[in-house]
C-alpha positions in Angstrom: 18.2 0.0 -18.8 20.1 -1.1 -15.3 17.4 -1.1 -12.4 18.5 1.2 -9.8 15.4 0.4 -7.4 12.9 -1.4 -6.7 9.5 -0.6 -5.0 7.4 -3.5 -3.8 3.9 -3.5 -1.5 4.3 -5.2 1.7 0.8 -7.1 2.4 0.8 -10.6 0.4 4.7 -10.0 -1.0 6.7 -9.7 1.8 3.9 -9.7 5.0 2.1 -13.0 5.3 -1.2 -13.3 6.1 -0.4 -14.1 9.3 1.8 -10.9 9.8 5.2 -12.8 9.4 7.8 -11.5 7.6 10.4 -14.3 6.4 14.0 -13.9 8.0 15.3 -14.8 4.4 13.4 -12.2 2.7 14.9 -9.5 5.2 18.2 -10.8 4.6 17.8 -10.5 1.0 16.7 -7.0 0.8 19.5 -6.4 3.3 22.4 -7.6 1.2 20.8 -5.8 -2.2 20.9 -2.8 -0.2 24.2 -3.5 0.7 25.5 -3.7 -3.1 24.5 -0.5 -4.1 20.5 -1.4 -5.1 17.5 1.3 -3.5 14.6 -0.7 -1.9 11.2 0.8 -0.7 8.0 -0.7 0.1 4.2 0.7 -1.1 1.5 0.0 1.2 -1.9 0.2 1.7 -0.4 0.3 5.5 0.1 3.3 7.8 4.3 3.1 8.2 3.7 3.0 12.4 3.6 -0.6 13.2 5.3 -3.6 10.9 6.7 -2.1 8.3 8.6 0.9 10.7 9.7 -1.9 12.4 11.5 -3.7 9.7 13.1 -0.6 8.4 14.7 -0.1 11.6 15.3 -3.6 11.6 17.6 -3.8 8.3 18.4 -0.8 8.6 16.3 1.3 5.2 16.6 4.7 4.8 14.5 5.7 2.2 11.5 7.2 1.9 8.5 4.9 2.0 5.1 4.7 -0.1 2.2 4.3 2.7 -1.5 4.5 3.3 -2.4 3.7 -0.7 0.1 6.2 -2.0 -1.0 8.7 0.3 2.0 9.7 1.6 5.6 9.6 1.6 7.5 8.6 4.8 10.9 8.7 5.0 12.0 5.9 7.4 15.4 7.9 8.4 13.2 10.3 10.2 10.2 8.7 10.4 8.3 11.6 9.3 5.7 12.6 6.4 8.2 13.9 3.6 4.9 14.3 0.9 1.6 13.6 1.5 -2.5 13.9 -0.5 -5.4 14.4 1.5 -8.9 13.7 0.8 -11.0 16.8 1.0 -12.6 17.8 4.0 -15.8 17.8 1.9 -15.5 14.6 0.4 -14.5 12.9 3.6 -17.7 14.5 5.1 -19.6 12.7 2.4 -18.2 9.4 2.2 -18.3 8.6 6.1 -22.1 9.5 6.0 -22.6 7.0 3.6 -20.3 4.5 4.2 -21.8 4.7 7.5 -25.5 3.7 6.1 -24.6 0.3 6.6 -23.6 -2.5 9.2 -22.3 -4.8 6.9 -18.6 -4.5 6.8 -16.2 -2.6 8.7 -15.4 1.0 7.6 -11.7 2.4 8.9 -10.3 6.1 8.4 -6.9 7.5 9.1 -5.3 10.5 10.1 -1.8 11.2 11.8 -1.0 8.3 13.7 -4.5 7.5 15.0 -7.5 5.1 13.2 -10.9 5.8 13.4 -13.8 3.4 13.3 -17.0 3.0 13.9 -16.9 1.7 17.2 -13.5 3.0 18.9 -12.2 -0.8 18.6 -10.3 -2.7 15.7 -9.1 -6.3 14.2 -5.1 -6.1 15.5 -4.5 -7.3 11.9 -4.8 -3.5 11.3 -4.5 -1.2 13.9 -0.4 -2.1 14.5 1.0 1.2 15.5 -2.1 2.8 15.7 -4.2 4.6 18.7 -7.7 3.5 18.0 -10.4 6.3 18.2 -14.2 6.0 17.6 -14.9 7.7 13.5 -17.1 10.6 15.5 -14.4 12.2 16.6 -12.6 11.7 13.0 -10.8 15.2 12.1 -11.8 16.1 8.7 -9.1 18.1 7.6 -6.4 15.7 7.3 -7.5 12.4 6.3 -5.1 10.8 3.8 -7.3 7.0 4.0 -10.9 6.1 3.8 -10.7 2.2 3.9 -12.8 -0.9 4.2 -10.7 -3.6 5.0 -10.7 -6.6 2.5 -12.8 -9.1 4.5 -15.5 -9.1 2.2 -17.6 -11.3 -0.9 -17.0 -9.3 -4.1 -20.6 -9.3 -4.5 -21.2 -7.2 -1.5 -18.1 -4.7 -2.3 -18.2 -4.5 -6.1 -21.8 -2.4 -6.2 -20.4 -0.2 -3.5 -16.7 0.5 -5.2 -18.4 0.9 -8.5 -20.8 3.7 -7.0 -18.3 5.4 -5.0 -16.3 5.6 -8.6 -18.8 7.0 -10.2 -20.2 9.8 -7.7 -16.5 10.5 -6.6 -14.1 10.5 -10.0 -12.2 13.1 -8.1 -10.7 10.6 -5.8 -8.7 7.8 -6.4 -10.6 4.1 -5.2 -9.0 0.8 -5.9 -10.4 -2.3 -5.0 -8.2 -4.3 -2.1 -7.6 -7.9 -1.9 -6.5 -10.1 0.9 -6.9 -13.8 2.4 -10.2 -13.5 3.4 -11.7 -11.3 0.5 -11.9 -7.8 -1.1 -12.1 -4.2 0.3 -11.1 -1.2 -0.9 -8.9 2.1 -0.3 -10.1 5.3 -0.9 -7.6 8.4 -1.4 -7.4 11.8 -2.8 -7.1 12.0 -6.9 -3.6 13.1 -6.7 -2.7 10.2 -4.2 -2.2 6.9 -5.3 0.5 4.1 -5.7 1.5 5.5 -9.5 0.9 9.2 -8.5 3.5 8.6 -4.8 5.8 6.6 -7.3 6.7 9.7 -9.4 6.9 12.1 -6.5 9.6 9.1 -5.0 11.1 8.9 -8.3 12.0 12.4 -8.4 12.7 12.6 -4.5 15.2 9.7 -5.2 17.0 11.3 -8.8 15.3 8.2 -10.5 13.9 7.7 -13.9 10.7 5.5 -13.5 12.4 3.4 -15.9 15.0 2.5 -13.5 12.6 1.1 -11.0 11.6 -2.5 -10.3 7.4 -2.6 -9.4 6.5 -5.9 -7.0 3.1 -6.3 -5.7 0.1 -9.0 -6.0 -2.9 -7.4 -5.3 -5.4 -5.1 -7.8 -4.1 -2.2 -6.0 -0.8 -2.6 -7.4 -1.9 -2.1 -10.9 -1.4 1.8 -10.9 2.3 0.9 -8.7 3.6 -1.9 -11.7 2.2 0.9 -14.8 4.1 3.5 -13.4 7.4 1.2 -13.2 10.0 0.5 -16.2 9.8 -3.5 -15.2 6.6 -5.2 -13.9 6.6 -8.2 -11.5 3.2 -10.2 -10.0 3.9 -12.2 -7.1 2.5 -15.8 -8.1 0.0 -15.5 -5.6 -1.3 -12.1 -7.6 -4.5 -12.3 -10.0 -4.8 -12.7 -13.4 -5.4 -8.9 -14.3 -1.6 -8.1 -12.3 -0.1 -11.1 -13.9 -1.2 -10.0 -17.6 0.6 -6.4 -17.1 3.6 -8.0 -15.7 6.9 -8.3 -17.2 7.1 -11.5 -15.8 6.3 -13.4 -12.2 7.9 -14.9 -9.6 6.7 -17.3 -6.9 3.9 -16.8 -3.6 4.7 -14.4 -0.9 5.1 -18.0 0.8 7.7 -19.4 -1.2 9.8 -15.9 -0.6 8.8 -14.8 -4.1 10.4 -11.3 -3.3 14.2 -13.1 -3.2 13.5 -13.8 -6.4 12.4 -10.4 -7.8 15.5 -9.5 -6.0 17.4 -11.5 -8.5 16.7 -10.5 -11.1 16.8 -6.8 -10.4 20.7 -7.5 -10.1 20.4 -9.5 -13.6 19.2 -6.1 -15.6 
């Protein structure tokens, strides 16, 4: 079957660790956008900040997957075009707890502002975003509970495995990055596979037709719900094993060649 689209995360496939995107990368999804191809991004990310930016930069349209699967944004408007919100109740519950301890860094998201603990966060992830202290969190409208993967797997594993178990409404996935593991929390009917279908049928797609790209555990539900798998070479061994095949790092521009072979189908 021809791939019509592809959908790739952002963090550690196109966004460095450093917050770089590469000029050649940009340039690449340009020019498949250009022949005819559909390319979207899905983020752990809020769509203010880097990733608005480079949609207005090369100039996509289309709706984008953001905040874990969260929401839909289309990036022709810039506005929420589908979004999944935690319950008021279970957002109540997991802040108290999460809250327990000092030990890592707990974020929460709604509308264009992030809450934390103290009113003040790493710039790595707050781009775009007004900063407010998680006491004045509103409760209604939270698509996000997060905490940010900075962390030993032997501090976050105990917690994500609890959470999973006293909250199997919600949808938690364990978050990777440079310095270690975190995790996302969502509503049940949010997440990367659950925001790919409501795209798919936003876009006239079969899921069949779409390319999945990502590297982190996160993007397991993203590359299951997608008719051809790709792990960045830089992914782990669990993403790699489901995939259809891999390409290089996020630093060797491992997303030109995904690109490539999207046209090859």
């Amino acid at each position: 079957m021809k791939i019509k689209a592809i959908v790739s995360d952002f963090d550690g496939t196109i966004v460095s660790y450093e917050q770089k995107i590469s000029l050649k990368v940009e340039m690449a999804i340009a020019s498949y956008v250009a022949s005819g191809g559909i390319f979207s991004i899905a983020t752990g990310r809020a769509y203010e900040g880097l990733l608005q930016s480079m949609c207005h930069r090369i100039g996509l349209k289309t709706p984008q997957i953001v905040r874990g699967g969260a929401e839909i944004v289309s990036a022709e408007t810039d506005e929420v075009v589908w979004g999944k919100y935690i319950p008021a109740i279970d957002v109540k519950e997991i802040i108290s707890r999460l809250s327990s301890s000092d030990q890592y860094i707990l974020l929460a998201e709604s509308g264009k502002d992030l809450f934390t603990r103290d009113g003040v966060a790493d710039p790595e992830f707050a781009t775009g975003a007004t900063i407010k202290d998680i006491k004045f969190l509103p409760i209604d409208n939270v698509p996000k509970i997060a905490i940010p993967p900075l962390y030993d797997a032997q501090l976050i594993e105990p917690i994500l495995q609890s959470l999973i178990t006293e909250f199997p409404q919600l949808h938690i996935v364990k978050t990777t990055g440079k310095k270690g593991v975190g995790m996302d929390i969502n509503d049940g009917g949010a997440g990367k596979k659950a925001a790919l279908f409501a795209y798919a049928e936003m876009m006239s797609l079969d899921p069949q037709e779409i390319m999945g790209l990502g590297d982190s555990f996160n993007d397991l539900p993203l590359l299951s719900a997608c008719g051809v798998k790709v792990a960045m070479g830089n992914a782990p061994a669990e993403l790699k094993e489901v995939a259809d095949f891999s390409v290089g790092t996020q630093a060797e521009d491992g997303v030109i060649e995904a690109i490539e072979k999207a046209l090859s189908f």
